[in-house]
Short mmCIF file of the C-alpha atoms (twelve columns), coordinates in Angstrom:
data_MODEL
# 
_entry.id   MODEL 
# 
loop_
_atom_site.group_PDB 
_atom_site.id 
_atom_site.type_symbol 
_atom_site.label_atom_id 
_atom_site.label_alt_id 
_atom_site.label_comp_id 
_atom_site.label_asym_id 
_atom_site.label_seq_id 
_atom_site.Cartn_x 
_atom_site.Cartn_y 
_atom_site.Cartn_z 
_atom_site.pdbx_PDB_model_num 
ATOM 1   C CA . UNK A 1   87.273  -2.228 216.055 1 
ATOM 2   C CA . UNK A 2   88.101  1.296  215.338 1 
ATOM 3   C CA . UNK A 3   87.384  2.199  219.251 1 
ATOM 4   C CA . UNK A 4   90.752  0.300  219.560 1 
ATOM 5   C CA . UNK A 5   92.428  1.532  216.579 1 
ATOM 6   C CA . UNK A 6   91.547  5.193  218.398 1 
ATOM 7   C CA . UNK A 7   92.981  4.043  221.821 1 
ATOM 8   C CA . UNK A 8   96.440  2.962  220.640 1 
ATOM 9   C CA . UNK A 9   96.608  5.882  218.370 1 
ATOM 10  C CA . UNK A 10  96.054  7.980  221.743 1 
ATOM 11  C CA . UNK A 11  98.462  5.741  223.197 1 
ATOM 12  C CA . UNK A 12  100.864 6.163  221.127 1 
ATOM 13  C CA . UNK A 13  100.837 9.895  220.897 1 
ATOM 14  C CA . UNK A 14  100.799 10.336 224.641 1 
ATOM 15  C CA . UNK A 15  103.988 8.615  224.430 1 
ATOM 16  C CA . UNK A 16  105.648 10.425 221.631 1 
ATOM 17  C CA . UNK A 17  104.767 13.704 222.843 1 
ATOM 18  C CA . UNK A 18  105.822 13.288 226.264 1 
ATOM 19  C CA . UNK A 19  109.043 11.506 225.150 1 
ATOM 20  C CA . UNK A 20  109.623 14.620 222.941 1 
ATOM 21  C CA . UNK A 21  109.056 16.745 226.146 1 
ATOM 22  C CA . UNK A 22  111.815 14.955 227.929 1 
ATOM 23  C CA . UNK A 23  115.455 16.491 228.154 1 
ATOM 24  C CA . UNK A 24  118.699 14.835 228.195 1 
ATOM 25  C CA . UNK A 25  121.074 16.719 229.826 1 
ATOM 26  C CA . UNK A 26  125.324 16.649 230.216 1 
ATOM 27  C CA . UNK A 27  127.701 16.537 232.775 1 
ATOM 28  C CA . UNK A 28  131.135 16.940 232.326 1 
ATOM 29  C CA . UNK A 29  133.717 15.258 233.940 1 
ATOM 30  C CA . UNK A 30  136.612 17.600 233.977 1 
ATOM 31  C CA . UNK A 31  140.204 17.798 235.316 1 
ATOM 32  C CA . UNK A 32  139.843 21.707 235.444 1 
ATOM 33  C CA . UNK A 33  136.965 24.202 234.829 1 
ATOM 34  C CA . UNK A 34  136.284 27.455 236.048 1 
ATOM 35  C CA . UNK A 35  135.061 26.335 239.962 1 
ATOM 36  C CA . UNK A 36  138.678 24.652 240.068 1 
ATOM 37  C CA . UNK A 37  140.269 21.596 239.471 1 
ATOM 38  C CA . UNK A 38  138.565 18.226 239.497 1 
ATOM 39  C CA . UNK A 39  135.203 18.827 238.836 1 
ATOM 40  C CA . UNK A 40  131.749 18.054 237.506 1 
ATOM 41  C CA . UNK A 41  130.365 20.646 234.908 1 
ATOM 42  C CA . UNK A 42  127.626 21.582 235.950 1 
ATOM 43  C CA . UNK A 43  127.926 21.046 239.679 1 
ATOM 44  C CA . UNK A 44  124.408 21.662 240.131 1 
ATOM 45  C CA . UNK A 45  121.659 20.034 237.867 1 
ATOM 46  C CA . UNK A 46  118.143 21.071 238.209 1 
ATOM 47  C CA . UNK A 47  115.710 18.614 236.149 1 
ATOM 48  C CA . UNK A 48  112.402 17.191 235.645 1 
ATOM 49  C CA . UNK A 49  110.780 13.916 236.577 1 
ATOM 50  C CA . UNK A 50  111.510 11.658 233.671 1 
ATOM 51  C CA . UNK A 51  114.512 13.756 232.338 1 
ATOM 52  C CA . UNK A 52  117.979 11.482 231.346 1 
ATOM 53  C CA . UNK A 53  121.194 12.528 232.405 1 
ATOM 54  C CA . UNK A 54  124.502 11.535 231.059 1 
ATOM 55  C CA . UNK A 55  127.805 11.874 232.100 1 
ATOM 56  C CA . UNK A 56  130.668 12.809 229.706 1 
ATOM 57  C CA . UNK A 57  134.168 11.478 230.990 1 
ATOM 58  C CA . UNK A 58  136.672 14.021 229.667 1 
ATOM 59  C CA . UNK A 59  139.196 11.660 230.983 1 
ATOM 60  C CA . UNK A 60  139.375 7.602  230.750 1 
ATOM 61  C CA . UNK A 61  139.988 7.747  234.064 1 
ATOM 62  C CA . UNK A 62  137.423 9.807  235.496 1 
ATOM 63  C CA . UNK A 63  133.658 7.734  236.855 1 
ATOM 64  C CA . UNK A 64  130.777 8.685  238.442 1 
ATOM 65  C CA . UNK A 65  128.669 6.924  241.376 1 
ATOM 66  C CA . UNK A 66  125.902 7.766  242.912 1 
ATOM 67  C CA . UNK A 67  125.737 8.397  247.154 1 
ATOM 68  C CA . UNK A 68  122.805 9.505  248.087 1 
ATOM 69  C CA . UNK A 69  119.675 9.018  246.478 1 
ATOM 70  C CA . UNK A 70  115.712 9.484  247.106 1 
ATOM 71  C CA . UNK A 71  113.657 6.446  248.045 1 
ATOM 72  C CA . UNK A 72  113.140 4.134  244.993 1 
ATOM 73  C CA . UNK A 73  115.039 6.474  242.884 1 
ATOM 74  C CA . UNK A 74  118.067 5.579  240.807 1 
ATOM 75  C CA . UNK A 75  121.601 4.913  241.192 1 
ATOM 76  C CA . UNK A 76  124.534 4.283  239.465 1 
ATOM 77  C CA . UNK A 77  128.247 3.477  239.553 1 
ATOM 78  C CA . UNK A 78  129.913 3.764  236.562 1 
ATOM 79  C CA . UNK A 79  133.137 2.017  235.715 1 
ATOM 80  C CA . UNK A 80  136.355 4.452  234.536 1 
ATOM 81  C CA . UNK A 81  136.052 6.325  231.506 1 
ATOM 82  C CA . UNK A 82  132.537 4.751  231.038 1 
ATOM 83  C CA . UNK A 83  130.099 7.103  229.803 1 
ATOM 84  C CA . UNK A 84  126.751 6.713  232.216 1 
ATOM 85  C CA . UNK A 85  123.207 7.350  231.044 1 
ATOM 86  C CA . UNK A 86  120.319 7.089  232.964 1 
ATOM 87  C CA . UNK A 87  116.488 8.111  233.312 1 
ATOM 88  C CA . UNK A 88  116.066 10.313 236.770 1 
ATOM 89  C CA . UNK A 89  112.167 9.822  237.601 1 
ATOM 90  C CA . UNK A 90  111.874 9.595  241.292 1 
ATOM 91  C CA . UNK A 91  112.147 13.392 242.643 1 
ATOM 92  C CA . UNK A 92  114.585 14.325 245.498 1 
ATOM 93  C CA . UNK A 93  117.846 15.044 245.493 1 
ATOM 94  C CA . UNK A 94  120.884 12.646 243.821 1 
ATOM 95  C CA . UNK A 95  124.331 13.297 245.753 1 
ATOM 96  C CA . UNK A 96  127.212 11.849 243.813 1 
ATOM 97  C CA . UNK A 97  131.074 11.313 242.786 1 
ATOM 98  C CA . UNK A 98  134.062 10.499 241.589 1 
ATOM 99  C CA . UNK A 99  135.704 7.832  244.156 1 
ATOM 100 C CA . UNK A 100 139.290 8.328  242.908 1 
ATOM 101 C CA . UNK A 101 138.926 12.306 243.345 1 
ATOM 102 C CA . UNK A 102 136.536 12.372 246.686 1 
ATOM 103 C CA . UNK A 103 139.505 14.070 248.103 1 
ATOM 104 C CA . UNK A 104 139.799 16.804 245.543 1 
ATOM 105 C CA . UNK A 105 135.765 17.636 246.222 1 
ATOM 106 C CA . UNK A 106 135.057 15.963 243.164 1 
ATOM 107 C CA . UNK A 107 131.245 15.349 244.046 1 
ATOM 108 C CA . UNK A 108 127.699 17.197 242.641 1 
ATOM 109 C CA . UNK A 109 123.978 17.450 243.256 1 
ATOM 110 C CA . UNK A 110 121.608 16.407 241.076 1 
ATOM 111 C CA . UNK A 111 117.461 17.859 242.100 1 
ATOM 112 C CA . UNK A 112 114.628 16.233 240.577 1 
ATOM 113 C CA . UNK A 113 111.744 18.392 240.753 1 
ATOM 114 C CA . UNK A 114 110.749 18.873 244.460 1 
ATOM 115 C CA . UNK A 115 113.511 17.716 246.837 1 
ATOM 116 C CA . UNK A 116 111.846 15.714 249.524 1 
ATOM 117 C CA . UNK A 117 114.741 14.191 250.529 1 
ATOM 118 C CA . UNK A 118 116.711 17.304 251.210 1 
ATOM 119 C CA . UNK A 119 117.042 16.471 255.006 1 
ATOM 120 C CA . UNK A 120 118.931 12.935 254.454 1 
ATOM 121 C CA . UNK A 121 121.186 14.624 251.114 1 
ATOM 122 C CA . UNK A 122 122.203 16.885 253.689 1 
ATOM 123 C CA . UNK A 123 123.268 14.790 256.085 1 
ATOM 124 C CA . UNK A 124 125.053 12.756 253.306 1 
ATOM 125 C CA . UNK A 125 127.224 15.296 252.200 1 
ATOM 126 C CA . UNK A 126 128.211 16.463 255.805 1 
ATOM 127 C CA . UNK A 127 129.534 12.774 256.324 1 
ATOM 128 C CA . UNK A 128 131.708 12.930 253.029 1 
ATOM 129 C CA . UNK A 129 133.196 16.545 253.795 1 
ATOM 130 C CA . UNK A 130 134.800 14.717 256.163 1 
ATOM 131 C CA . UNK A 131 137.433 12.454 253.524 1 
ATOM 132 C CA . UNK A 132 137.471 15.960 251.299 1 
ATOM 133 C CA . UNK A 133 140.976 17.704 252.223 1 
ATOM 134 C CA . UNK A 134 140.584 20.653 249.036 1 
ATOM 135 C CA . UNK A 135 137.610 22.345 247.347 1 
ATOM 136 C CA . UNK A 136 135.873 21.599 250.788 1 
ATOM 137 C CA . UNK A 137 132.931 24.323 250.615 1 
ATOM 138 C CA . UNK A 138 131.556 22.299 247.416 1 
ATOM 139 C CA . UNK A 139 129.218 19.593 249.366 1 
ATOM 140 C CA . UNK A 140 128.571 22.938 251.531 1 
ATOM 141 C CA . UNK A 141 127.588 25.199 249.070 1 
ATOM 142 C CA . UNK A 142 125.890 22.609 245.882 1 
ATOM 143 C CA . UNK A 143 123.112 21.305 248.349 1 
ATOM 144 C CA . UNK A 144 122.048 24.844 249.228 1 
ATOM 145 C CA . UNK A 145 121.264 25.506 245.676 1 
ATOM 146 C CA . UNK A 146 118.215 22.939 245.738 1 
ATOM 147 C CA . UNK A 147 115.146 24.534 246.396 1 
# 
């Protein structure tokens, strides 16, 4: 009996200690900010394995979606004004957007840990540069920052 008392008192503070490790980190959906209008604040998210992420609209009109994930990793598509929370566990790198503000080079990278899916985020963001018309060098410049 106490052999498995001990084990789910080991169990549990595994749990609560790497829960307590975990970050949650914002993202701000804003009409302006310092890299220009229509943007995400930060543009460029570097996290771990297991962090949460959660985007903030500053606007009720303002969503986010996910274009480009790694294999098995999340995705999301938020409705308007929606706030969107989610666990990011599977590394790589997460491409996503606003769809009403694609235009306006309203997009960001998200990198979990190591990026082995840098090759195919690439390639993602050269096919949506395409239906960007201003703040163009964004999907140029925010996969270059994931290492």
């Amino acid at each position: 009996m106490p052999s498995i008392f001990l084990r789910s008192a080991i169990l549990v503070l595994t749990f609560i200690s790497t829960s307590a490790l975990a970050a949650n980190e914002q993202l701000q959906m804003l009409n302006q900010d310092k890299h220009g209008m229509m943007a995400f604040e930060p543009t460029f998210l570097n996290v771990a394995s297991g962090d949460t992420v959660t985007f903030l609209p500053t606007d009720i009109v303002h969503n986010t979606r996910s274009v480009c994930s790694p294999a098995n990793g999340a995705s999301w598509n938020g409705n308007m004004g929606e706030e969107v929370t989610g666990m990011l566990e599977e590394e790589g790198a997460f491409v996503y957007q606003y769809d009403r503000h694609l235009a306006l080079g309203m997009v960001g990278v998200i990198q979990v840990s190591k990026a082995g899916n840098l090759k195919h985020a690439g390639k993602q963001a050269l096919t949506m540069c395409g239906r960007i018309a201003v703040n163009t060098a964004r999907l140029e410049q925010y996969p270059g920052q994931v290492k």
